[in-house]
N, C-alpha and C positions, 0 to 999 in steps of 0.2 A: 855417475853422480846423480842423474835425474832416476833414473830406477831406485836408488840410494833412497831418495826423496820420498819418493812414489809409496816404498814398502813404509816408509819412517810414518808417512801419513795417515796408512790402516793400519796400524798397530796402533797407530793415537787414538783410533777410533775404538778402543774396547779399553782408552781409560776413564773410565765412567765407573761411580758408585754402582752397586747392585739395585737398581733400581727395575719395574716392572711400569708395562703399558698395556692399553685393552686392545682385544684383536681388531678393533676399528683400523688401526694404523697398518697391520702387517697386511690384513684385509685391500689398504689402499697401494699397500708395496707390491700385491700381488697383480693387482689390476692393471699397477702401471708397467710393471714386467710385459704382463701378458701382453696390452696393447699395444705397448710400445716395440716391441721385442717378437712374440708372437709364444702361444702354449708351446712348445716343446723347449723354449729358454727356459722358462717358467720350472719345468719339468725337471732339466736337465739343473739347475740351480735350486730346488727342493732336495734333489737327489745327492747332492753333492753337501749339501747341509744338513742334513738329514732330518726336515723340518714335515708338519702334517700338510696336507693340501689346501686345509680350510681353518681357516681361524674365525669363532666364536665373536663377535660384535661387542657382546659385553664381558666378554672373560678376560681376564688377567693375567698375561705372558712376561716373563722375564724379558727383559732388555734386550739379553747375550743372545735373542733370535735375531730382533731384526738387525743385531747390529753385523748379527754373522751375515745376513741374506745382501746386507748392503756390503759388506767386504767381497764376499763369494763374487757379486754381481760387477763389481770394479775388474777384478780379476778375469773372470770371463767374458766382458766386454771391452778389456783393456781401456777403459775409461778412467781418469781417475777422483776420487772421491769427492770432493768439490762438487764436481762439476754433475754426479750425481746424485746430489744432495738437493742442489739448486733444481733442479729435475723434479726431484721428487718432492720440493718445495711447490712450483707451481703446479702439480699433477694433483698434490693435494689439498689446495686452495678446491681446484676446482671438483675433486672427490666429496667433500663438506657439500658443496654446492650440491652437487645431485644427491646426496646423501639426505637435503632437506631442512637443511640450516643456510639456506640463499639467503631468504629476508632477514632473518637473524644478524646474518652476516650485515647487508646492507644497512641497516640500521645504525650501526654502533656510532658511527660519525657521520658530519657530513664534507669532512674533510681528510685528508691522508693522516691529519696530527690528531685529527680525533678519534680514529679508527683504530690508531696504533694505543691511545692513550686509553683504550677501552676494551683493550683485549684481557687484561687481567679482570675486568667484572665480568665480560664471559668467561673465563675460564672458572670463576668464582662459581658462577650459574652453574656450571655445565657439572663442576664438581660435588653439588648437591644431586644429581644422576650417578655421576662417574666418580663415584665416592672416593676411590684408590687411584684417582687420576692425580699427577705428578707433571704440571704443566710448569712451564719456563715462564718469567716474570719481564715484562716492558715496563718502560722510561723512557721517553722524549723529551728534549727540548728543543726551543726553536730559536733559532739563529736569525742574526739582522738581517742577512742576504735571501733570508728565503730557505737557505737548507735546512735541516734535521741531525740531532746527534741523538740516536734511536740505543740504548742501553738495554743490551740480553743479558739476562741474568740464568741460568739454569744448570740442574746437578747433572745434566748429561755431557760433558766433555765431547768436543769433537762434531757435534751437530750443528753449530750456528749459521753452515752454510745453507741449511734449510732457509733462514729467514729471507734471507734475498730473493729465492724463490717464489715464498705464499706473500712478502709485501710487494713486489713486483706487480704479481699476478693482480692481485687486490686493487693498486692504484692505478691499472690499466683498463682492470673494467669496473670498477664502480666509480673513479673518480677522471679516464680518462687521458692519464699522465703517466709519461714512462717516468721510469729513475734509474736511478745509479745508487749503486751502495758499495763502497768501500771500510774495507774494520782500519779503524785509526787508533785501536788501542788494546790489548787484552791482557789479561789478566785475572789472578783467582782474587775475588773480593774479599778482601780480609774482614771487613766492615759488619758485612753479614754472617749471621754463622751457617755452619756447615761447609763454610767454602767453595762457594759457589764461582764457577767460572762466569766471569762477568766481559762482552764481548761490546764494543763501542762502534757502531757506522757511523759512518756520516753520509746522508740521507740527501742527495740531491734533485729537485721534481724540472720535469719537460713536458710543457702539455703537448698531448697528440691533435691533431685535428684529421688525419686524414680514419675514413671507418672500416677502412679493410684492414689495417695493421690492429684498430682496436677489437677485430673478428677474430684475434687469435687468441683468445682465452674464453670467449664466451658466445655463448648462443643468443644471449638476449642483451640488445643494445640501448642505450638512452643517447642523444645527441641533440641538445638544446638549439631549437631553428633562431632562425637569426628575429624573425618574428616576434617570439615572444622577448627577447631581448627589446625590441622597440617596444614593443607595448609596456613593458615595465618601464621603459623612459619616458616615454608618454606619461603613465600615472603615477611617476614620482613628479613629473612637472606638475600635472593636476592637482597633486594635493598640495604642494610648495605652492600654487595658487589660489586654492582655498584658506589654506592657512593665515596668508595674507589677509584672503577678504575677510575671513572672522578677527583678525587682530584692527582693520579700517572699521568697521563696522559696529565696533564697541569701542567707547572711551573709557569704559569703567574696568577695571581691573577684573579676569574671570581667573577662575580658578582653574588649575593645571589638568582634574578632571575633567571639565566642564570644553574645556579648547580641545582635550583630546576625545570625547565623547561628541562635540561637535564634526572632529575632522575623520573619525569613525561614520557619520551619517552621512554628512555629502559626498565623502569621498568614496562609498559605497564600500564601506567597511574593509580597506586596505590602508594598512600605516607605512610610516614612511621607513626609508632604509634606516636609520640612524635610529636608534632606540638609547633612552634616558632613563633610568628607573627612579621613581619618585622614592622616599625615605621619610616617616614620619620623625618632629622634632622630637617626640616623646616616646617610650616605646611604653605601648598597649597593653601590656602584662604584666603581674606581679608575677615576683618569685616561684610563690606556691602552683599558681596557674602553670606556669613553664614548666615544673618539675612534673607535673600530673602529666598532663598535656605529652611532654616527651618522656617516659616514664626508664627509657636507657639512654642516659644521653651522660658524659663526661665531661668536665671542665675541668682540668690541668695546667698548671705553669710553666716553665721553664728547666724548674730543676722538679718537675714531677707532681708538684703539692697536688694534694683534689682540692678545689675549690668548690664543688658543685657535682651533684650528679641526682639522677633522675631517683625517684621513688621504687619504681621495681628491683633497678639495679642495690637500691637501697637495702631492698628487703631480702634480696639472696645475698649479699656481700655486706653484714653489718659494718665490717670497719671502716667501708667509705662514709660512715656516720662522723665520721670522727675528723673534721676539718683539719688540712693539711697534713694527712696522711701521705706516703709515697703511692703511687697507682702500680709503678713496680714489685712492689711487696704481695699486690694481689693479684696479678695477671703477670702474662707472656707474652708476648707476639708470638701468632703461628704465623701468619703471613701478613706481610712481606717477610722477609728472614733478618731481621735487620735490629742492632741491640736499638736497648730501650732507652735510648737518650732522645731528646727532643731535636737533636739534629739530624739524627737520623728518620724522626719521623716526617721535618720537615722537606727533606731530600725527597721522600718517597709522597709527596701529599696528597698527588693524585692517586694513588692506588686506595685498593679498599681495604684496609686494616681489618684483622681479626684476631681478637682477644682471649684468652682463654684465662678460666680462674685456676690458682694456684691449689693444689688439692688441702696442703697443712694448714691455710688462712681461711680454710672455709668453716660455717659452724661444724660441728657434731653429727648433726643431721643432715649434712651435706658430702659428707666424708667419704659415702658407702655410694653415693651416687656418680654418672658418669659428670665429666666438670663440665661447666657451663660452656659457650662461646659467644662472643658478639661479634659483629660483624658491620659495619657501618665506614663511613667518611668521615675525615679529619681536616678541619678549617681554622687556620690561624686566625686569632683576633689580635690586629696591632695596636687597638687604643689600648685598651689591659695586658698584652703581652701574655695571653695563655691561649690554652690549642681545645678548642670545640670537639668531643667527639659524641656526633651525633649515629646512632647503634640502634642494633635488633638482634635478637639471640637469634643464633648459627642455629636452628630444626630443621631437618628432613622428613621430618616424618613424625604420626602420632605418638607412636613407641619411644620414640627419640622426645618428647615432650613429657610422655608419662614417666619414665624415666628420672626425669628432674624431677620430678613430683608436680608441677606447673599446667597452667593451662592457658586456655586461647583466651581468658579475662587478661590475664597478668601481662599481655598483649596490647598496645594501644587499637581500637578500631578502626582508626585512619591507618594504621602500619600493614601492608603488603605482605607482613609474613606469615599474618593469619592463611589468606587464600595461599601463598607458594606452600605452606606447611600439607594442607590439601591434595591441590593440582599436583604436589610432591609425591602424593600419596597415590595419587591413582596412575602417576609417571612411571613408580615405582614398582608397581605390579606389572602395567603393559612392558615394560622393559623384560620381567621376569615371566611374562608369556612369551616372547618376542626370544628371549633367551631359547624355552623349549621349543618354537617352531623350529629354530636354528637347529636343534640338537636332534629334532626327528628328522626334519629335512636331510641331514647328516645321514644319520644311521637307512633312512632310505636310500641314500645315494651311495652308502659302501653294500648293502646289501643289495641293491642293484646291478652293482659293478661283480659280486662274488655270483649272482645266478646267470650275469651274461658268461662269468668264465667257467662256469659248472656248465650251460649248454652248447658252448663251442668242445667240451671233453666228452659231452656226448654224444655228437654229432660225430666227432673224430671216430668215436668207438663204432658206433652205428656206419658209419661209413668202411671201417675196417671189416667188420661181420660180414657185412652185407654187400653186395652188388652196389655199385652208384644209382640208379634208374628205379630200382627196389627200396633205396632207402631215401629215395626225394619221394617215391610216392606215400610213402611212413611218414614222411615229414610232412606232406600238405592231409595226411588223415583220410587218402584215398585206398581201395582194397586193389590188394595186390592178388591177381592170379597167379595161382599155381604152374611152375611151369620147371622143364626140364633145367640144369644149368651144367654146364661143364666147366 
């Protein structure tokens, strides 16, 4: 019955859409082979797959390899898949990391729920590189006790055991804290289309303190001394006693700037834990100014109407002219995958929505062009009851700009996509240099391998002719005398 199980389990694992991944991945399947295992596993597990030796960084491999190399690898280490999935979950956490996406990584939160809650804007990033990249989609929520109900959403069937893995790995050395994760639920997501395998943990955290157990995922450690724990107690005290003195100190009423630009000075420019944000009673702009100002930006209601949208978006999509128009009638969601109803969008709020326009709704003169994209956050407003979508057109590239016919004007100058559109651009070449190092590197290293096996066949041959003694001194390029031989 458990063998039963065992085979029932890799068969599941090749039910997956035909999908494709870049050889970064089989790249990190191979390493964790080799180290873990040793080269002739490695060998003997290519061989049996009948797979190349080297995979390309940025080329684009079908699925049906690594999903073979990871069944083949269960099989010949009688492991079963789970377990090395979870494996190659933390192996690859920590592949990324020397790969040179550390701080990247580090960065995204400064908690487990933010890290997780900000994996889909990297993945966003990363796919303006890795253009043909086909990542799985997170959802978090958080719980009164403190745990996590973490939502995988992705078109690979059979993989989620990975996630336990790279979130493990993650909350151990960047945040310090083991966890637990258990699936409480699965299922294909009707909701979304494509049908998406949508996988449910619950997410529970355990800080570590001792630093040998946190030695085991990473080289480099941070562990906050008890020290500066006091000192920040110290000067939350010191400023809760300034504070005081500036409210004793003055009878007359000061203003919210004024107390806080005082407790900025003496308190040697540290504020206090608790943060308030002031809100003016008025708000500071007309209409017009807002529409220039954010020049893609969406305002939608409930059942869809536009209420509001930015001037550029204005200019490529005439009918958002047209008040109370549906938004559906002129865009899609490409991602998240999720229809286009506003509960859906509200489900998904954290993630970064990306719009595409409809090809039949566009002018004439837009018709022959590739469609647009936006790309931006979406923020419910509860006094008026409609959803903010504040946007930047989806460009990679110049070519990808001239294309719309558009340019870096039709851009706000405060908006970030001008320089990524750039920085995009010269990514995009070193990638496609970095491509051909790979591919001569390659071809060095199979014609390397083809002249060691052409001089061990001549060595062979030359040893058959020849006397042994006569043909080592041929071989070091010393003169052989002439002499009798029998």
């Amino acid at each position: 019955m458990l063998l039963m199980s065992k085979r029932r389990r890799r068969v599941n694992l090749f039910r997956f859409r035909r999908e494709k991944n870049y050889g970064f991945i089989n790249t990190c399947l191979k390493s964790l082979v080799v180290e873990k295992y040793g080269e002739e596993i490695w060998e003997n597990l290519r061989i049996q797959t009948g797979v190349q030796d080297t995979f390309f960084t940025f080329e684009v491999y079908k699925d049906e390899i690594t999903m073979q190399l990871i069944d083949t690898a269960c099989q010949m280490l009688d492991v079963s898949p789970d377990m090395v999935l979870k494996q190659f979950g933390e192996y690859f956490f920590e592949f990324c990391k020397q790969s040179g996406y550390d701080h990247m990584l580090r960065t995204l939160g400064g908690n487990l729920y933010e890290f997780i809650e900000n994996l889909d804007a990297l993945h966003s990033y990363l796919s303006l590189s890795y253009q043909k990249m086909n990542a799985p989609s997170f959802r978090v929520e958080k719980n009164e006790d403190g745990s996590m109900y973490l939502h995988y959403y992705s078109d690979r069937r059979g993989l989620c055991h990975i996630v336990p893995g790279i979130i493990g790995a993650a909350a151990l050395d960047f945040f310090n804290t083991e966890i637990s994760m258990e699936i409480v639920n699965q299922t294909e997501e009707e909701e979304r289309t494509g049908k998406k395998e949508h996988i449910v943990f619950l997410v529970t955290q355990k800080p570590v303190f001792s630093y040998k157990r946190r030695n085991k995922f990473s080289s480099s450690h941070f562990l906050p001394n008890s020290g500066s724990q006091a000192e920040r107690r110290l000067n939350k005290e010191e400023l809760e006693r300034t504070m005081n003195k500036i409210r004793d100190k003055t009878s007359a009423k000061r203003s919210h700037w004024e107390t806080i630009r005082g407790i900025v000075t003496i308190g040697k420019g540290r504020l206090l834990k608790g943060f308030d944000p002031v809100y003016p009673r008025t708000l500071w702009i007309d209409p017009k100014t807002f529409c220039i100002g954010l020049p893609f930006h969406i305002i939608f209601d409930e059942h869809l109407r536009v209420k509001q949208a930015g001037v550029s978006i204005q200019k490529i999509v005439p009918g958002l002219q047209i008040l109370g128009i549906r938004l559906n009638q002129y865009f899609t969601i490409v991602r998240p995958e999720v229809k286009f109803t506003i509960s859906s969008v509200q489900r998904f709020i954290n993630s970064q929505f990306v719009f595409r326009t409809k090809r039949e709704m566009m002018p004439d003169s837009w018709k022959q062009r590739p469609m647009l994209e936006l790309r931006g956050q979406m923020i419910w407003m509860e006094s008026v009851q409609c959803m903010l979508y504040l946007c930047s057109p989806l460009l990679r590239t110049l070519h990808e700009l001239e294309e719309r016919h558009m340019h870096i004007s039709d851009i706000a100058p405060h908006d970030v996509t001008r320089d990524l559109i750039l920085l995009n651009q010269q990514r995009l070449a070193e990638m496609e240099l970095s491509n051909q190092l790979e591919r001569k590197k390659e071809e060095l290293r199979i014609l390397s391998k083809h002249l060691e096996e052409e001089r061990k066949k001549t060595e062979a041959l030359l040893y058959a002719m020849l006397p042994k003694h006569v043909a080592n001194q041929l071989k070091e390029g010393k003169r052989v005398e002439a002499f009798k031989h029998k």
